[in-house]
Structures are given as structure tokens and as C-alpha cells.
N, C-alpha and C positions, 0 to 999 in steps of 0.2 A: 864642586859637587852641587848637585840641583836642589832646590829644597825637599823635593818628593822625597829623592835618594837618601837625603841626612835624616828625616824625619823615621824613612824606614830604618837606617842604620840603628836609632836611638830605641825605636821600638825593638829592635832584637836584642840589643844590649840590654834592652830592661827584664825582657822577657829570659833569656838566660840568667841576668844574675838573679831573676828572682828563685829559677830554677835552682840553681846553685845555691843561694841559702836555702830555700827549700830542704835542700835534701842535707846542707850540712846540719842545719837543724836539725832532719830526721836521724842523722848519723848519732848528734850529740845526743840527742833524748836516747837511741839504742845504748849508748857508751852507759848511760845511765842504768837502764834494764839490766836485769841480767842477762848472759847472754843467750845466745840463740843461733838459727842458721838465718842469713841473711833474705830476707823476702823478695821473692818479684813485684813488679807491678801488680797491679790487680790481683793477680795470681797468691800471693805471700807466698807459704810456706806449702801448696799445694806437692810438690815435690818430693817434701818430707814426710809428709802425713800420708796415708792409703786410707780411702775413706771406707776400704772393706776391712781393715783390718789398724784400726788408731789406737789400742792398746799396746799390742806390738811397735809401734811408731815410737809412740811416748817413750817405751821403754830403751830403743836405740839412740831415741836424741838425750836418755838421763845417762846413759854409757857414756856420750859424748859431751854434751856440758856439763851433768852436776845432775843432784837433787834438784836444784830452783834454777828453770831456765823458759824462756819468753818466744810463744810461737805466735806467729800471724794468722790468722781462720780470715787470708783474705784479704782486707785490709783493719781485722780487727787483732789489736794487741791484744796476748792470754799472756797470764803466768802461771808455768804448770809449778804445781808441787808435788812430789815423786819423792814417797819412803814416810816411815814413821816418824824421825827425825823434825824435819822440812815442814810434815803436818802437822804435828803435836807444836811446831812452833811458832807456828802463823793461828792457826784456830784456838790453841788454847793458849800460851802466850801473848798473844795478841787478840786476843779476842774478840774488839770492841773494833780492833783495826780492820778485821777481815769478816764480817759481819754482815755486811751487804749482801744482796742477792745480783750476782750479776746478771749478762746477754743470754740465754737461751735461743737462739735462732728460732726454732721447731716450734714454739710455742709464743714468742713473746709478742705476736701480735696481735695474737687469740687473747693473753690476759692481759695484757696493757699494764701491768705492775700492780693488779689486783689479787686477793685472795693473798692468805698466811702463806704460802711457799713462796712466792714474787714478788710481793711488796716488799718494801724498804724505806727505811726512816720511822718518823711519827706512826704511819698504818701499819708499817709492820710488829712496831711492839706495842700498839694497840691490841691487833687482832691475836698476834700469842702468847699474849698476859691473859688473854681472855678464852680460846681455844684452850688450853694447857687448864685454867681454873675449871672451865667448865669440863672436860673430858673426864680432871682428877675426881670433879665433886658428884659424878654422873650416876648420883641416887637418885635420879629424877623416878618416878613412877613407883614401883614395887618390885624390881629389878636392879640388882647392881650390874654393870660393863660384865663381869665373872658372872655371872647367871647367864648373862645371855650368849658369852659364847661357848659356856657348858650346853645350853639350851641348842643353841646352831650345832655343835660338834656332834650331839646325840641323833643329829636328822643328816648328818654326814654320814653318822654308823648305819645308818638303816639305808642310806641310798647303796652304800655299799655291800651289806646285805642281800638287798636286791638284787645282785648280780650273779650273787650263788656260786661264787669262787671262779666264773669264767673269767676272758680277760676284756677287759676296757680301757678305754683314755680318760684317763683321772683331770684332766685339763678341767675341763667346763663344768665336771662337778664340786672341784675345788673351787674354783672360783666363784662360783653361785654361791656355796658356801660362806666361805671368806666373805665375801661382799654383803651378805645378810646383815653379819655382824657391826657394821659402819653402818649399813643401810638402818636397822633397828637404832644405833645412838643416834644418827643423824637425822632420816626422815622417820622414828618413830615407826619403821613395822618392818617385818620383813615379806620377803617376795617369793612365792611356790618355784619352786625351781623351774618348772617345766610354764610358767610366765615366759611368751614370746617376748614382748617389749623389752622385761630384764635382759632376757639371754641375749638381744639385741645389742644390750649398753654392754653389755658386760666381751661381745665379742669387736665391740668397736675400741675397747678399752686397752683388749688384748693386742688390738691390731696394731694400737697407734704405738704400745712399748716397742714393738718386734719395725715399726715404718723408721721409729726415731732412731734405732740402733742400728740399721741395715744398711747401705750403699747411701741410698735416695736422701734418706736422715742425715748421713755425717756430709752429706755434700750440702745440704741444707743451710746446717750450720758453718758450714765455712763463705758461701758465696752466697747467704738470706738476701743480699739488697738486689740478687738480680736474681735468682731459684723462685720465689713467691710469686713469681711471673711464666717459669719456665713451665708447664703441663707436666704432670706423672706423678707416680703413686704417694709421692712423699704430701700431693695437695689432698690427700683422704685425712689426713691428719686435722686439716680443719672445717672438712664437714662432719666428721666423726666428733670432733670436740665440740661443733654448735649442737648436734642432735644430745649432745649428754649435756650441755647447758641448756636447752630447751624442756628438759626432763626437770633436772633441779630449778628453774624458774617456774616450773609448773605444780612442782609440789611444794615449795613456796607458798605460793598463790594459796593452796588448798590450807596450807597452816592459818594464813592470816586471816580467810574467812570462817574458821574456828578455835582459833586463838584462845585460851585462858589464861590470862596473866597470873591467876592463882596456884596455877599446876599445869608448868612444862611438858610438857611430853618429849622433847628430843631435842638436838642442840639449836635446832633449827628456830623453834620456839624461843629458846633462850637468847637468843641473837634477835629476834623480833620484839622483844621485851626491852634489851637493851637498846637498840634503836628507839623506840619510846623514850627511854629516859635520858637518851641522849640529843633527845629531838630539836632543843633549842641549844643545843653546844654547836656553834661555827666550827670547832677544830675537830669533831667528832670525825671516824673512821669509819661509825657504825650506820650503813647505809644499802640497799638492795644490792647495787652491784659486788661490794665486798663481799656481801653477805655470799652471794650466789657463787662468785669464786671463791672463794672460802670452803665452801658445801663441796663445790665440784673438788676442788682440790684433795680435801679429805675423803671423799668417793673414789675418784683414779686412784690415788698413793694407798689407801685401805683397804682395795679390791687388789690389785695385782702385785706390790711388793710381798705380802705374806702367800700370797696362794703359790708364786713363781717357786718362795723359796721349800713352801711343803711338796709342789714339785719336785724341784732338786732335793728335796731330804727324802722322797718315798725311792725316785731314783738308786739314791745313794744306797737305803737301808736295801735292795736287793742287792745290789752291788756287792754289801758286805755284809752277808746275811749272817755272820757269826756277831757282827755289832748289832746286828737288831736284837738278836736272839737274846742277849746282853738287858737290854733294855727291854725286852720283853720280860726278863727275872729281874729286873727291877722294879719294872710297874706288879709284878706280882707280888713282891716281896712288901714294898709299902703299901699301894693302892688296895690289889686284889682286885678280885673279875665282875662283884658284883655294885659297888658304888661308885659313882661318878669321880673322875680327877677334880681336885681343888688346884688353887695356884700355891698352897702350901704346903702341898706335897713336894713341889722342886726344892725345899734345901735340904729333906733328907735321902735325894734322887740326884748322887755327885755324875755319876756316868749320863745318867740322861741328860744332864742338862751338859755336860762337855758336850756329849753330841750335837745336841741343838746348837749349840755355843758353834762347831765344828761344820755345822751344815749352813750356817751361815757366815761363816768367815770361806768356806770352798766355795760355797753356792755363788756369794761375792756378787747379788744380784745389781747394782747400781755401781757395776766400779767407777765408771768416770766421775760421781758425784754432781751434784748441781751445782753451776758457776756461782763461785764468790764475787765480789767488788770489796776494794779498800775504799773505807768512809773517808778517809783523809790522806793526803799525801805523806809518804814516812819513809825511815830506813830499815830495809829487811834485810839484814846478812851483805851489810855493806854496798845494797843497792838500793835506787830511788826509786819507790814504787807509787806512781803520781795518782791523785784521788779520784777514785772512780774505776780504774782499770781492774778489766776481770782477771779472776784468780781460779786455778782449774785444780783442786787438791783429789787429788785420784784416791778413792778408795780401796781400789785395787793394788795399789803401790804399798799402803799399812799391811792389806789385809793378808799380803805373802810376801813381806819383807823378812827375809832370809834373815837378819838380825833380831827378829821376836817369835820368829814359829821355827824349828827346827827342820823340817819339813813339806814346808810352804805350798809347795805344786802336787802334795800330795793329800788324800781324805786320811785325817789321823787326830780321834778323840782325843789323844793323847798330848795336843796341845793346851788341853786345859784341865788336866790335870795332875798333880803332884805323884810322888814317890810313894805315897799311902794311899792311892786310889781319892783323895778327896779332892773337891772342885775347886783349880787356879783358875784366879781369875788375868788377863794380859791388856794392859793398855794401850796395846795396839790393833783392841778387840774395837773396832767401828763402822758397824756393815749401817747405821743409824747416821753416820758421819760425829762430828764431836764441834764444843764449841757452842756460842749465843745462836747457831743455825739446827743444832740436833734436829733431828725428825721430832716434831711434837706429838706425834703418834706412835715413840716410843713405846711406852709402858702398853698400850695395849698390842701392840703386835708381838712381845715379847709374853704378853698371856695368852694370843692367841697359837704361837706357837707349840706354847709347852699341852696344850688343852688340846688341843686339835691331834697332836703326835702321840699323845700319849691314849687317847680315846681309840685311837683307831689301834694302837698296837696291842691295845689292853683286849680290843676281840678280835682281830685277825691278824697273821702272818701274809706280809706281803709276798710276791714270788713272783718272778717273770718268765712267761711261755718260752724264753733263750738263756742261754746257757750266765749265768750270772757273769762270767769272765769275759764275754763279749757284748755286754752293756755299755754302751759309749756315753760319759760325764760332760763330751764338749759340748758347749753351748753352739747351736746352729746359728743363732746370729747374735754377735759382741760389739757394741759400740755403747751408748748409754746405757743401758740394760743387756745383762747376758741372761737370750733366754733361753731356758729349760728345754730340753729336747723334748721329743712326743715318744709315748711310750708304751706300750702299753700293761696293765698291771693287771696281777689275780689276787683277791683278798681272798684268802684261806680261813675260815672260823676257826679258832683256839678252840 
């Protein structure tokens, strides 16, 4: 044999067995996972998933492997977690474990692992010891959080007012709404509704929920390292997100050139302060670009999780106009017609608040949740879950898990409440998610709920132009966000 010949011989030989460990090593690391259906090349688990329809997917591959099983987006490892069980024992059992913010495809290029939802490590519990202080303690000015979105809910009543019991699409004035609210703690003022620029952000906002859950979105996230290249609707997602980062860098700017270190006006301010005093700290977090994802962040998650879900709850209450009617002699009974809702009117309001409670465990706006990461490599239910690998805990899987709602696929106040009519509370109640990652803007979307729903039903009866029995609850597009269908509504004066 020639030397050419043996040289090429030796080259194949190497080149296969590298092949060959290659993949026994890929074999052995899967042996380790939990399991899963077996990946293609490049492709992974394309096969398995429908990128129109990945709720339904999850939920045939938890029929077939389990609660805790491991899919490819590609060639990126997930570990989904599927049921109350599964979740409650990775986030709150473990909670230090699963902690991390994992891959987002859709976005993750846009923040770079900036701002309180994305970061991780050191800057992440920087910014939400700090976010979560300042939100709790947001007596800044002469207004408390509760004033001002009694203040916003009051200028909700009179928009709909205006409309004199005809019918309209409640979309864009809830949202305007909503959004004031964050807009007032964050930039310090809020915006006329009929403000082009606002309605501007606020319709790029809406778009990018409805891009990232749609066809375009979930192919995104499975095949990000060659999509971010490919032309089509899913690339609006990040010009739409620099046009709403060019907004918050710009009112920024306008803070700092009237900044009072003596008296805050919005968190914004407070964050610029704190950068001061952290100005000679090297390990400091507290810096423009956080600062500015940080803003945006609490801008998108504050404008469109609460408005989507007062969507689906105004939806809902025609649907089943004998439940609103309900809570309409509720808020009579304690509030009455002439003073404004407090937030301490809900615990002598058991039914309203099941409702609420019940419009957003159906509503179920965020069921996929935002990816986790394991901080450290560990054993989870007898498998090796190696450091760093994302974890996908469905909130959708808690939130109609057939072993904690008796009724799960269906709208029914009655999962949250007892035998005597009074308010149960369920621990598999987490449209918030649960665990070291909760929404830090819990406590105030859970005020703005109750304030907003109970203002508008304390002066009109909602009613839709079709027959209440032919009102469709499915969400037109489900993928990370199910959003609310378009509707159109009549506000009837009490």
C-alpha cells in the first residue's frame, strides 16, 4: 500500500472513531437526561414539536415519557416540567437549583443577559433586591402604587363612558391604561391616551407577544442560530424592541438632566441615585445599560400581562353574565356606587376575588413560562441535570392540572372557593410562576387587577352585540403567550 493510500486510510479511521465517540458520548450524556424522543441532526426534535401548536406537543410527549422529560429546540437541550408535582419540585424544592434564567431565542440577543428578567448570577440578585425594595417602598412623591392605579382605573371609567353603551374593541384602551400605571412608577407621568408615540410603543408591544407565540416565534426559538438570518415577520420583533429601547433611553436622558437626589420622582430616578453611590464599586450592577433593561423590561411585562388578562376576564364575564351579575352584588354590597375600590376591600370580597383568582388560572396568559437554567450540575428524580442546561416548567401544565382544579378545561369560580362560599386559596395557583424567579411585579398586577375589575363593574354591565353562548374563549394565537381574542364589547351604565 502507497503511502498516499495508508495516510488516507488513517485519516478515515480517525475521522469515524471520532464520529463514533462523538455520538457514544452523546448517547451517554442522553442516558443521563431524562428521557425524551431521540433528535435528528440539526433538525432535533422538529418532528415532535408543531411550531403552531407546542402546548398540545408538550402535552403528548408528558403522555409518553413522564412529568420530567428532555426535548432538542434544534440542537439545544430543554428540560420540560409538565404538572404541579414536577414544578413545585424543581422551583420551590429546589430552588437555588433552578434559579437561573435560561436561552430565550426571541429575545436573547436583543438583551444580552441584561435587565431583572434575563440576568443571572451576581446582576440578577442585584437588580431584584433592588427592583422588589423599591417597587415595595414606592411612596416616592405624594402618591402611593394604590392611588395611582385608582387614579388610572377612574380615567378607564370615563373612556368607557364615552362610548355610550355602543360596542368597541376594549384592546387599546386597556392597554393604554394598564401601561400608564408602570409608566407613572417608572418614567414618573403618565401619557394622554390618544398620544401617537404611546400608542405607537404600546402597539409594537402587542405585536411582538402575538410574533413570539405564533408559527414565526416558535420556529425562532428552535432553529435561533440560523432564523436571525432568515427574512420574515418574526425579524419585527427586533426593531420593534430597539424603537421601545430608544424611548426608555430617551427618557432616561431627560431624568438625569433633572435629577434630585433629594426627592425621587419614579424608579427611574432611584436607579440613577443608586448608580451614584455605587459609582466607585468594580462589582457594581448598577450601570446605564441595566438600568435601561431593567425599565424596558418592567414597561413590556406591566403593559401587556395585566391588560391581556383584563381581556380575557371582561371576555369571560359576558360569557357568563350570571358570574358577573354576582360580583356585581358584591362590589354593591361592600364598596357601593359612590366611592372608589381600595385593595382592602378584597378580603371581604370572597367571590370576587375567586373570580379574579379564576380569570387568571383560565386566562393562563404565559403558559410556557420563561426558561430556567440549573446553577449547578445535580440529581433531579434520579437524573443528571448538568450546569447550565435549560429547564422549561410550563405553567400551563400547574394551572389545569386535573389533580388540583377539579374542572381544569373549564371557567369555574369554584376552584377557589370552599363549602361556605369563602376564599380557598390552591398551591397550584401560579399564573406569576413560583420560586427565587416569581414575577417581581407580582404584588402590583394583583392590585391592579382587583382595582381595575372591580371599577369598571361598580358602573357598568358588560354585554356583547352576539349571543353570549357563541363567544369563543380560544385564544387565536398559543405559543409563549395565549392571546386574548378580539371582541368587541358594550359597557351598559348600572
Amino acid at each position: 500500500m502507497e503511502l498516499g493510500e495508508t495516510l488516507l486510510l488513517l485519516l478515515v479511521v480517525c475521522i469515524s472513531t471520532f464520529i463514533l465517540l462523538s455520538s457514544w458520548s452523546q448517547i451517554a450524556r442522553r442516558r443521563q437526561l431524562p428521557p425524551g424522543p431521540a433528535p435528528l441532526p440539526i433538525l432535533g426534535n422538529l418532528l415532535e414539536l408543531k411550531a403552531h401548536d407546542m402546548l398540545r406537543s408538550f402535552k403528548k410527549l408528558r403522555d409518553q415519557y413522564g412529568p420530567v422529560f428532555t426535548i432538542h429546540l434544534g440542537h439545544r437541550r430543554v428540560v420540560v416540567l409538565y404538572g404541579y408535582k414536577a414544578v413545585k419540585e424543581a422551583l420551590v424544592d429546589h430552588a437555588e437549583e433552578f434559579s437561573g434564567r435560561g436561552h430565550l431565542a426571541t429575545v436573547d440577543d436583543f438583551v444580552q443577559g441584561f435587565g431583572i428578567a434575563f440576568a443571572n448570577g451576581e446582576r440578577w440578585k442585584q437588580l431584584r433586591r433592588f427592583t422588589l425594595s423599591t417597587l415595595r417602598n414606592f411612596g416616592m412623591g405624594k402618591r402611593s402604587i394604590e392611588e395611582r392605579i385608582q387614579e388610572e382605573a377612574q380615567f378607564l371609567v370615563e373612556e368607557f363612558r364615552k362610548t355610550h353603551g355602543s360596542a368597541f374593541d376594549p384592546t387599546f384602551i386597556l392597554s393604554r391604561s394598564v401601561s400608564n400605571v408602570i409608566c407613572s412608577t417608572v418614567f414618573g407621568q403618565r401619557f394622554d391616551y390618544e398620544d401617537k408615540d404611546f400608542l405607537s410603543l404600546l402597539t409594537k408591544i402587542n405585536e411582538n407577544f402575538v410574533l413570539m407565540s405564533a408559527t414565526w416565534g416558535q420556529v425562532r426559538t428552535m432553529f435561533s442560530w440560523i432564523m436571525k438570518f432568515v427574512p420574515g415577520p418574526h425579524q419585527r420583533m427586533f426593531q420593534n424592541l430597539n424603537n421601545i429601547y430608544d424611548f426608555v433611553a430617551e427618557r432616561i436622558k431627560m431624568n438625569q438632566a433633572s435629577l434630585d437626589t433629594e426627592s425621587p420622582r419614579d424608579f427611574i430616578d432611584c436607579f440613577l441615585i443608586q448608580m451614584e453611590k455605587e459609582s466607585k464599586n468594580p462589582l457594581s450592577e448598577f450601570h446605564l445599560k441595566t438600568m435601561i433593561m431593567t425599565v424596558l423590561n418592567l414597561f413590556i411585562a406591566g403593559t401587556e400581562t395585566v391588560s391581556s388578562t383584563l381581556r380575557f376576564g371582561f371576555l369571560i364575564l359576558m360569557k357568563y353574565p350570571e358570574v358577573q351579575a354576582k360580583v356585581a352584588q358584591e362590589i354593591d354590597d361592600v364598596i357601593g356606587r359612590s366611592r372608589v375600590p381600595k385593595v382592602e376591600d378584597r378580603t371581604q370580597m370572597p367571590y370576587t376575588d375567586a373570580v379574579i383568582h379564576e380569570i387568571q388560572r383560565f386566562g393562563d396568559v404565559i403558559p410556557m413560562n420563561l426558561p430556567h437554567a440549573v446553577t449547578r450540575t445535580m440529581q433531579f428524580r434520579g437524573y443528571t441535570l448538568p450546569k447550565g442546561i435549560d429547564v422549561l416548567p410550563l405553567l400551563t401544565s400547574v394551572l389545569r392540572d386535573p389533580d388540583c382544579f377539579s374542572d381544569p378545561e373549564n371557567f369555574n369560580p369554584g376552584h377557589f372557593l370552599d363549602e361556605k362560599g369563602h376564599f380557598k386559596k390552591s398551591d397550584a395557583f401560579i399564573p406569576f410562576s413560583t420560586g427565587r424567579r416569581i414575577c417581581a411585579g407580582e404584588g402590583l398586577a394583583r392590585m391592579e387587577l382587583f382595582l381595575y375589575l372591580t371599577s369598571i363593574l361598580q358602573h357598568f354591565a358588560l354585554t356583547s352585540p352576539v349571543d353570549p353562548m357563541d363567544l369563543d374563549l380560544t385564544p387565536p394565537v398559543s405559543g409563549f403567550a395565549n392571546i386574548p381574542p378580539t371582541y368587541p364589547l358594550c359597557a351598559i351604565p348600572r
